[in-house]
ROMAR-268109 format. One line per field, with one value per residue (C-alpha): x, y, z; residue number from 1. Coordinates in nm, 2 decimals. Layout:
ROMAR-268109
east: X	...
north: Y	...
up: Z	...
n: NUM	...
//
This chain:
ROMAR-268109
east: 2.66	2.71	2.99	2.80	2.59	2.95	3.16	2.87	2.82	3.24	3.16	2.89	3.11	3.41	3.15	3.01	3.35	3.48	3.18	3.29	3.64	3.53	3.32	3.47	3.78	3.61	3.45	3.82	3.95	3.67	3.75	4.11	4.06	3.80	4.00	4.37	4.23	3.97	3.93	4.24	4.51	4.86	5.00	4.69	4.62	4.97	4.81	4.52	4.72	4.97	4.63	4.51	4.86	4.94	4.58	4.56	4.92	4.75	4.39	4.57	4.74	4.43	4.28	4.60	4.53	4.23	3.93	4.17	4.17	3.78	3.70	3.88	3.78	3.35	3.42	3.54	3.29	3.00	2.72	2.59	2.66	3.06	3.07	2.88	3.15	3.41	3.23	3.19	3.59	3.70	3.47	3.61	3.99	3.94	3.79	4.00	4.36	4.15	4.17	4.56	4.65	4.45	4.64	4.96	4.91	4.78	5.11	5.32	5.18	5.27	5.62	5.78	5.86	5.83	5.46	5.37	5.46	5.25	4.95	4.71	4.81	4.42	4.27	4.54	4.40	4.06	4.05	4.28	3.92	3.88	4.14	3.87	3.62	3.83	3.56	3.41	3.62	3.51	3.14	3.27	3.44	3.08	3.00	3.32	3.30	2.95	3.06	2.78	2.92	2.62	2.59	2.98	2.98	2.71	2.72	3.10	3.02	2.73	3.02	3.18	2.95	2.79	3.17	3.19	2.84	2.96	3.31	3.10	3.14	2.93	2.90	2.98	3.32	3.52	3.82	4.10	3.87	3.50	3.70	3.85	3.48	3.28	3.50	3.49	3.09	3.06	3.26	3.06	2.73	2.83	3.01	2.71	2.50	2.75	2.74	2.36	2.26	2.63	2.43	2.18	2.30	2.55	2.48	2.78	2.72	2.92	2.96	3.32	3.43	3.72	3.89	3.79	3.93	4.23	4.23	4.19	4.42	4.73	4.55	4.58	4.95	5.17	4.93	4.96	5.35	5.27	5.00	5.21	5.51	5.25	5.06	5.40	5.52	5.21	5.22	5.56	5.66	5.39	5.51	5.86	5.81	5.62	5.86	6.18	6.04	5.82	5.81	5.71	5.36	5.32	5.61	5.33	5.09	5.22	5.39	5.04	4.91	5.11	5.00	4.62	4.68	4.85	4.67	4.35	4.49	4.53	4.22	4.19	4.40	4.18	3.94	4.04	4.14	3.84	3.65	3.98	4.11	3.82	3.80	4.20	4.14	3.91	4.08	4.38	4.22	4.03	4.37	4.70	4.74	4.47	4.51	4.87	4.71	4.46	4.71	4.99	4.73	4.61	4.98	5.07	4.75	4.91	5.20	5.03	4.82	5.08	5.31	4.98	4.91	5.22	5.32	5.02	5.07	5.44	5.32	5.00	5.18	5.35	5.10	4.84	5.04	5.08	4.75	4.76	4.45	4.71	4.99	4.98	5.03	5.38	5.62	5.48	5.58	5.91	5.68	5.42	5.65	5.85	5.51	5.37	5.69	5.62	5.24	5.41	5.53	5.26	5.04	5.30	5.32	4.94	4.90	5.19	5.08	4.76	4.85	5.09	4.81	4.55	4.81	4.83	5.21	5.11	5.44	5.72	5.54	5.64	6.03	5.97	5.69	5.99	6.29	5.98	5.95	6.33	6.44	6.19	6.28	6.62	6.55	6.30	6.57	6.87	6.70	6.61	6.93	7.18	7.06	6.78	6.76	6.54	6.30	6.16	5.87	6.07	6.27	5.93	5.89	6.18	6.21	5.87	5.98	6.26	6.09	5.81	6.08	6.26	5.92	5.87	6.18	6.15	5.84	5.92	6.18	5.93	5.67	6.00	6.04	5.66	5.50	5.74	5.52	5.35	5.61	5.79	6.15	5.90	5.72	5.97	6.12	5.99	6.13	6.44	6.31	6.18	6.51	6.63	6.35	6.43	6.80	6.78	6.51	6.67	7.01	6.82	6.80	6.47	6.48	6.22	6.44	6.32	6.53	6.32	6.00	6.13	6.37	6.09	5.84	6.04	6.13	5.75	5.68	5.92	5.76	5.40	5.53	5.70	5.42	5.11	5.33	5.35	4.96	4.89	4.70	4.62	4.31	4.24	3.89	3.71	3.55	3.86	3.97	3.62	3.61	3.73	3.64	3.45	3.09	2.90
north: -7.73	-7.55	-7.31	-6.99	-7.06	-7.16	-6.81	-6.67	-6.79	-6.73	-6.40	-6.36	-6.50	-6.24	-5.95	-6.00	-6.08	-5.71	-5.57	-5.71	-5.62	-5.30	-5.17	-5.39	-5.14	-4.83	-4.89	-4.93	-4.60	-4.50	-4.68	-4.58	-4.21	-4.20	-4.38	-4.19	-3.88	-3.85	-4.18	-4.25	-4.07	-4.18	-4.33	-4.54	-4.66	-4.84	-4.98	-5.11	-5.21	-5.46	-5.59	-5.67	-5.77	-6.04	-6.17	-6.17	-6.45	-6.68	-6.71	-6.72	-7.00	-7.18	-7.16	-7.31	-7.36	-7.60	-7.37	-7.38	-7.78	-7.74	-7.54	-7.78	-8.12	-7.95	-7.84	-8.20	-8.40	-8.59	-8.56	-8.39	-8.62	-8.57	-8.25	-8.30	-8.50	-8.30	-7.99	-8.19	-8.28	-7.94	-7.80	-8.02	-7.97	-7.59	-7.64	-7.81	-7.55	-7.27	-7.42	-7.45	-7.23	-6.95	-7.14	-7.09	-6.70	-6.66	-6.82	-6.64	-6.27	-6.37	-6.55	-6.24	-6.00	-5.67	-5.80	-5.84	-5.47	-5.31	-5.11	-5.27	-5.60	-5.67	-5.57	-5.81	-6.08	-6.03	-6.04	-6.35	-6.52	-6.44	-6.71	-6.97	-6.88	-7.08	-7.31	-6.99	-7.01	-7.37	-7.19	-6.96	-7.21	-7.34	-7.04	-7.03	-7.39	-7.33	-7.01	-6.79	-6.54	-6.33	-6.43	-6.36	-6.05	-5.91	-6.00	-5.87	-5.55	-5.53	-5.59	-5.33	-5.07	-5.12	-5.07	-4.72	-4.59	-4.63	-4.47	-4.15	-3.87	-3.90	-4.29	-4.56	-4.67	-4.34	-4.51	-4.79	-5.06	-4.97	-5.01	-5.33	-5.48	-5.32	-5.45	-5.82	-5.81	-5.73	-5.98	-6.24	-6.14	-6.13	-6.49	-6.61	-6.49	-6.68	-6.99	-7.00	-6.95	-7.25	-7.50	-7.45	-7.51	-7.77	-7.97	-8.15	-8.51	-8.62	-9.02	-9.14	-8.74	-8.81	-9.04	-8.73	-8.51	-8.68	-8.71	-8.38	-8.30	-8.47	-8.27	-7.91	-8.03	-7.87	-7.57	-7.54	-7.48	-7.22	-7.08	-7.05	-6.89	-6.66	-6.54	-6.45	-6.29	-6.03	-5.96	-6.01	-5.68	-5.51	-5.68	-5.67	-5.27	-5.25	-5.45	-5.28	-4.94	-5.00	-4.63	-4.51	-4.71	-4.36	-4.56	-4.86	-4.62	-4.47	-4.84	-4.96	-4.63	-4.68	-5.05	-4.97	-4.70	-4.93	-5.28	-5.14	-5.24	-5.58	-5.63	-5.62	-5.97	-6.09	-6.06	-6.19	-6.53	-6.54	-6.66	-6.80	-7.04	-7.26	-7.29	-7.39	-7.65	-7.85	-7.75	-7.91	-8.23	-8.21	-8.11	-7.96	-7.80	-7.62	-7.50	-7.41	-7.16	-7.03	-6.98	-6.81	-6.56	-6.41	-6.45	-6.19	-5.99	-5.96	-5.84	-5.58	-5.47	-5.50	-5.24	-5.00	-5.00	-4.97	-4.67	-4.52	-4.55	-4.40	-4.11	-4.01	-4.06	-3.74	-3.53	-3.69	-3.60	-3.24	-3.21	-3.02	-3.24	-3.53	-3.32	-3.58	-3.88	-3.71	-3.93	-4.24	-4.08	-4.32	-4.65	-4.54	-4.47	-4.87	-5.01	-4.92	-5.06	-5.38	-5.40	-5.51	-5.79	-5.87	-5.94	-6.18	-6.39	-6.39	-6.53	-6.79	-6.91	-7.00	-7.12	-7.34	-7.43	-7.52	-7.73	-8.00	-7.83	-7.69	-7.88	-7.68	-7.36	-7.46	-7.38	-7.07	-6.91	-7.02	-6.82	-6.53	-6.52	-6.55	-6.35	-6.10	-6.12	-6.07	-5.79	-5.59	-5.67	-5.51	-5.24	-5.12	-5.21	-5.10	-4.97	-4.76	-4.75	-4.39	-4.47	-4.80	-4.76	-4.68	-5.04	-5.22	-5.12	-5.20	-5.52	-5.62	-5.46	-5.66	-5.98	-5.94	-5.94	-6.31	-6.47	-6.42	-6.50	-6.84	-6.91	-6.83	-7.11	-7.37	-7.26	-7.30	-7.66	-7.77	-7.56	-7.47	-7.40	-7.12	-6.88	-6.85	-6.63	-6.40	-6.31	-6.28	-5.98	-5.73	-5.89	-5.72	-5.44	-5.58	-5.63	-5.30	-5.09	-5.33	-5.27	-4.92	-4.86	-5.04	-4.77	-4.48	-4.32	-4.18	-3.77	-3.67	-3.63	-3.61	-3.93	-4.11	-4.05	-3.99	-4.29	-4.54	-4.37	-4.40	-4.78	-4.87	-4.70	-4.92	-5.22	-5.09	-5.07	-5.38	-5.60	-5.41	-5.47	-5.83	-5.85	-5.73	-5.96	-6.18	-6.08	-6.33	-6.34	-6.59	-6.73	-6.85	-7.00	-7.19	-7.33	-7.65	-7.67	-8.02	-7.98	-8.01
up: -11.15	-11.47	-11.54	-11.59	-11.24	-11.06	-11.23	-11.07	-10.69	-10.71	-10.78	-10.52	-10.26	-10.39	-10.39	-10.04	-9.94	-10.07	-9.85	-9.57	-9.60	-9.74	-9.46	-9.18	-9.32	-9.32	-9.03	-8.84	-8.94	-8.78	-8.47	-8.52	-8.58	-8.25	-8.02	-8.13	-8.14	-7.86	-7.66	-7.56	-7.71	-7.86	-7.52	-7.39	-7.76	-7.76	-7.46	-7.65	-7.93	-7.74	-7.58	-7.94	-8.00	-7.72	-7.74	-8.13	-8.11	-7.89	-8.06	-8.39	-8.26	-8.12	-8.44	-8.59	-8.97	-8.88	-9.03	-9.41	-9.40	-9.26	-9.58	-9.86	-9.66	-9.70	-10.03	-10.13	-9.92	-10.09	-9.86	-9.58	-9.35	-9.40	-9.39	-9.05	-8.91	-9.05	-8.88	-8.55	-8.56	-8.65	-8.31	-8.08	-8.19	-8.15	-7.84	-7.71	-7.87	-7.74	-7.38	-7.45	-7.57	-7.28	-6.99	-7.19	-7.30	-6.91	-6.79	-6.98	-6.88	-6.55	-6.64	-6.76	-6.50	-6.76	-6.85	-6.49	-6.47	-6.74	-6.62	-6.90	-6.76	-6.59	-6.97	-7.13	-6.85	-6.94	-7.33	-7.31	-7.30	-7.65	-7.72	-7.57	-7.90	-8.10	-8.27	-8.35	-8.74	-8.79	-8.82	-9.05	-9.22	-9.30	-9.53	-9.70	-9.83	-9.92	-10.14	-9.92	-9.71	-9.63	-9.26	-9.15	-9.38	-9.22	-8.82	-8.88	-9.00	-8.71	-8.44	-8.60	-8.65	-8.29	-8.18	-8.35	-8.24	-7.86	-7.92	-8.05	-7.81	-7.55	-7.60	-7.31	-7.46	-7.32	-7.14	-7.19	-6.93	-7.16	-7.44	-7.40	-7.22	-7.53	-7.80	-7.66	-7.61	-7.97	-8.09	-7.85	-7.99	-8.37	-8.35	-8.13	-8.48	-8.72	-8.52	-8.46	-8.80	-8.97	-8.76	-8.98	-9.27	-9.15	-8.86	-8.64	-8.66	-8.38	-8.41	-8.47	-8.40	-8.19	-8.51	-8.73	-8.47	-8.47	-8.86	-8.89	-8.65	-8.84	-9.21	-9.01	-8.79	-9.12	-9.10	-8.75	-8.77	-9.01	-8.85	-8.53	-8.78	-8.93	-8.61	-8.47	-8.72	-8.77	-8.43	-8.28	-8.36	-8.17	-7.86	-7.90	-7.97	-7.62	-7.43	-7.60	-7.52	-7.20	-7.12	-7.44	-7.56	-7.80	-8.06	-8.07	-8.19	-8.43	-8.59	-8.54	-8.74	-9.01	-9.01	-9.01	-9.29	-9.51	-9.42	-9.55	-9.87	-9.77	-9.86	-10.23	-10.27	-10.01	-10.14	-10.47	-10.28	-10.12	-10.42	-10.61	-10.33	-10.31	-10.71	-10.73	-10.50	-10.70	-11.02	-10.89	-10.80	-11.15	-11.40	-11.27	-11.65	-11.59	-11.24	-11.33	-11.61	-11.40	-11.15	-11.39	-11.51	-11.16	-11.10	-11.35	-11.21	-10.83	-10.92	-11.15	-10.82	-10.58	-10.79	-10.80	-10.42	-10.32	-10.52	-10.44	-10.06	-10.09	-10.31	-10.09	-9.74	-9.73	-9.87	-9.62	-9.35	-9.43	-9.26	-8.98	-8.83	-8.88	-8.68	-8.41	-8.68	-8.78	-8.62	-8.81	-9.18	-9.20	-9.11	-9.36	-9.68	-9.55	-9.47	-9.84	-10.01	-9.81	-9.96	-10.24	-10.14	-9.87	-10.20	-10.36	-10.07	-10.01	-10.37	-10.36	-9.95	-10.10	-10.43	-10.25	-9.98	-10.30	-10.46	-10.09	-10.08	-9.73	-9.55	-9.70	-9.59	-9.25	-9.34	-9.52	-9.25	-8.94	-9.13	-9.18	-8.81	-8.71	-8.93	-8.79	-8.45	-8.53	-8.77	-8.50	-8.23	-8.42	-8.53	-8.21	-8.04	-8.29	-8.62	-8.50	-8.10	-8.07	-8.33	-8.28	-8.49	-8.80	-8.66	-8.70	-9.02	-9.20	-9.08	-9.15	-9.52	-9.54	-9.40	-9.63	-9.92	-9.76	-9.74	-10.16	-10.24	-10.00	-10.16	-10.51	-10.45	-10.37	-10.62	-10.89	-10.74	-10.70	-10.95	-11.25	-11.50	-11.31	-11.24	-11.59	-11.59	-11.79	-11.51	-11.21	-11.38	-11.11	-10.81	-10.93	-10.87	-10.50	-10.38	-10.53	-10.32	-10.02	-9.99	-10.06	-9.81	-9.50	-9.60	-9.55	-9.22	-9.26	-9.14	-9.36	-9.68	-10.05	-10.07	-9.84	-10.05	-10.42	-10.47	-10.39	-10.58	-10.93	-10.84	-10.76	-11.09	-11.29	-11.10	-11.24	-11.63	-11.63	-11.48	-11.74	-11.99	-11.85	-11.79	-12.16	-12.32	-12.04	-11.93	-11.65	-11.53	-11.27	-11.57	-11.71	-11.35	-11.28	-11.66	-11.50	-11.17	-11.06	-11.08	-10.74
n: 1	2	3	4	5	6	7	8	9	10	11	12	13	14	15	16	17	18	19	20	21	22	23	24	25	26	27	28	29	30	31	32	33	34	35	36	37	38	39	40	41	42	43	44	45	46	47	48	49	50	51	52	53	54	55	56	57	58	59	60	61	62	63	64	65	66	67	68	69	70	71	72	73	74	75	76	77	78	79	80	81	82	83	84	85	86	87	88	89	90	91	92	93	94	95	96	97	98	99	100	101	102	103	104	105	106	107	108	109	110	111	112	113	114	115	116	117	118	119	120	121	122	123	124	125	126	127	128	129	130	131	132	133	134	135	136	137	138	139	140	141	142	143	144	145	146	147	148	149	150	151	152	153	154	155	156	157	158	159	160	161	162	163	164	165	166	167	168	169	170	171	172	173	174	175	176	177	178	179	180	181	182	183	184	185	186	187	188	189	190	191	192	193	194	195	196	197	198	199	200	201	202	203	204	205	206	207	208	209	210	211	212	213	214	215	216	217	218	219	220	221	222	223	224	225	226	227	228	229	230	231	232	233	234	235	236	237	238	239	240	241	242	243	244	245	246	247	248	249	250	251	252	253	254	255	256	257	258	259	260	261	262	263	264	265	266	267	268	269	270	271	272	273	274	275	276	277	278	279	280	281	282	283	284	285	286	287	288	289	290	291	292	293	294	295	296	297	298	299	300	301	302	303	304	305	306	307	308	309	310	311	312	313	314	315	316	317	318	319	320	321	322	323	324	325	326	327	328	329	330	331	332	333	334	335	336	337	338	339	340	341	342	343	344	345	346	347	348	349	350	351	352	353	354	355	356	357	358	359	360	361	362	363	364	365	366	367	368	369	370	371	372	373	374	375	376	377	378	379	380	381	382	383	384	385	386	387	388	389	390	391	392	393	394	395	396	397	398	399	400	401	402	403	404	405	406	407	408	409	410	411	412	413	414	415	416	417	418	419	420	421	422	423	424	425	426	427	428	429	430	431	432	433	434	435	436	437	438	439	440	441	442	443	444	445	446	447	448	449	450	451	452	453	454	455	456	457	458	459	460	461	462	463	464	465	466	467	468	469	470	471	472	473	474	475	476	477	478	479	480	481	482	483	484	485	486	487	488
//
């Protein structure tokens, strides 16, 4: 394939890809601001959001890193047929984690006594079958390693917009039980879409399977350890929050606010990777001097971003909040200024997971995503014990702010060890800065302060100077990234 015709289907795949995010986005704060507002209200949307939660940590885990080694292993294969098999081995290990890993989340809601008690316990029962549609990202998988993500983009933003229609006024999704029913059958239909039309284009071919199964299984195991790190992680919080404060579900909702508010940002380097990821992967097979450029470049770009976002989250929160629509959305000002600090470092580590991932350096990840988690745990649990007992929200926050901050510096170790020549001295100059915002943020006691809001604000704007200056002259582009890439 030429290089012109392969800058450009990388560029298709990170335009549709932005759609998707875009709208699936937009669409959410719709969903958000319906079911907040009207549907539900603060208390029964904590509800809602620790079923999302405790679901979300066991189908994570049943998809287990398995669709990432699915999309390299099609993207390398040589015919049709092995990407068949691959596709065939990949459906059956799902299959058979999302079986697991239901009995296990089903056992452990009835386990613990304080879970048995919650009154959104029948909901939390009934959208654990979510966890069974494992296989489900082994067909998506299918259009990411073909660089077309039309179908996923589009059956994803159907699930969601069908969603909002019915959470209109007057629509059928007008309590916690519709809610929970209408949000599963939507997913159901759009996934039965994705997988109908993947087959397709790639068909499972199902001889030897259970070797490729097995093979694939020992590819995905590091993945799976880091999966299971990550997964936690991202949603531990949520759960611990509920069970710490069983009582008060209104302190989930407004963390999870703060979390929606600010993740919508998430996904400009998702995008970004979208397209990128793939291409690394066959540069590094191809010339490790020129993934290592490619790499340094949108390197230099990320941190440029992250400083943007993140200083314009902490600016706007407390003028968005003045609102006197937003009245009810007070309480999550602290977890909104912490939570926009963090997306600076939620962008570093999104670039140097799958940098790491592109480079076959997947085991070390294990290590750094198990002291993310711990160190989580223990953060969320002394917060709301000791440091910040009535205001477990603000808790949540600032140890997901100061986790976010380990995980860089953890992986910034390995990169230095693996991949030297990406991460120059040079360019780690604004980490200083990190760790300056981080510390200074977990001392504050958050009252609503001009401390609270100003002191970030100047640090994220010495972040953004120092990385443009660092970005001048760069000017990385996909072109510059696919120059190299294996032909198809």
């Amino acid at each position: 394939m030429s290089e012109d015709r392969l800058f450009l289907r990388v560029a298709r795949v990170a335009g549709y890809s932005f759609l998707g995010k875009a709208g699936a986005k937009l669409l959410g704060v719709g969903h958000y601001v319906l079911l907040f507002f009207l549907v539900l209200k603060a208390d029964l949307y904590g509800q809602y959001s620790f079923i999302l939660a405790y679901v979300g940590i066991f189908a994570g885990l049943a998809e287990g890193g398995v669709a990432g080694i699915l999309v390299r292993e099609m993207a390398r294969a040589e015919s049709a047929a092995d990407k068949g098999r691959t596709l065939a081995s990949a459906l059956l290990l799902l299959g058979l984690q999302g079986v697991l890993f239901w009995l296990l989340a089903v056992a452990v809601l009835f386990a613990v006594p304080t879970f048995r008690e919650l009154p959104e316990l029948p909901w939390v029962l009934f959208f654990s079958a979510t966890i069974l549609l494992a296989p489900y990202s082994a067909c998506e998988g299918i259009f990411r390693a073909l660089l077309d993500m039309r179908v996923p983009v589009w059956a994803n933003l159907l699930r969601y917009g069908v969603f909002l229609l019915g959470l209109l006024p007057g629509g059928p999704f007008n309590s916690l039980p519709r809610v929970v029913m209408g949000w599963w059958g939507c997913m159901v239909v759009s996934m039965a879409v994705v997988a109908w039309l993947g087959f397709g284009r790639v068909s499972p071919v199902w001889g030897g399977v259970w070797g490729g199964c097995m093979g694939l299984f020992r590819e995905s195991a590091p993945l799976f350890l880091t999966r299971l790190s990550t997964v936690l992680y991202y949603r531990i919080d949520q759960v611990m929050l509920r069970l710490f404060f069983p009582e008060q579900s209104e302190h989930l909702a407004w963390y999870v606010s703060a979390v929606k508010l600010t993740e919508a940002f998430n996904m400009l380097p998702a995008v970004l990777m979208e397209g990128i990821y793939p291409a690394l992967a066959g540069l590094w097979k191809e010339s490790r001097r020129a993934f290592e450029e490619a790499a340094r470049r949108v390197w230099r770009l990320f941190v440029a971003l992250a400083g943007i976002v993140a200083l314009g989250i902490v600016w706007g929160a407390p003028l968005l909040l003045r609102f006197k629509v937003l009245e009810e959305l007070r309480p999550a000002w602290g977890p909104l200024v912490l939570l926009g600090c963090a997306e600076a470092a939620v962008f570093l580590n999104l670039f140097l997971f799958q940098v790491l991932i592109a480079a076959g350096f997947q085991r070390p990840l294990v290590g750094v995503t198990g002291a993310m988690v711990f160190g989580n745990v223990a953060m969320n649990a002394l917060f709301f014990t000791v440091l910040l007992p009535g205001v477990g929200h603000v808790g949540a926050a600032a140890a997901t702010l100061l986790t976010e901050c380990l995980g860089v510096v953890l992986q910034i170790s390995l990169m230095r060890c693996h991949l030297p020549q990406i991460l120059i001295p040079r360019a780690l100059l604004p980490l200083g800065l990190l760790a300056a915002l981080a510390l200074l943020l977990a001392a504050i006691r958050w009252d609503q302060g001009s401390v609270e809001w100003v002191a970030p604000t100047l640090i994220l704007a010495g972040w953004v100077g120092v990385s443009l200056g660092l970005l001048h002259g760069e000017h990385p582009n996909l072109r510059a990234l696919t120059r190299r890439t294996p032909a198809e």
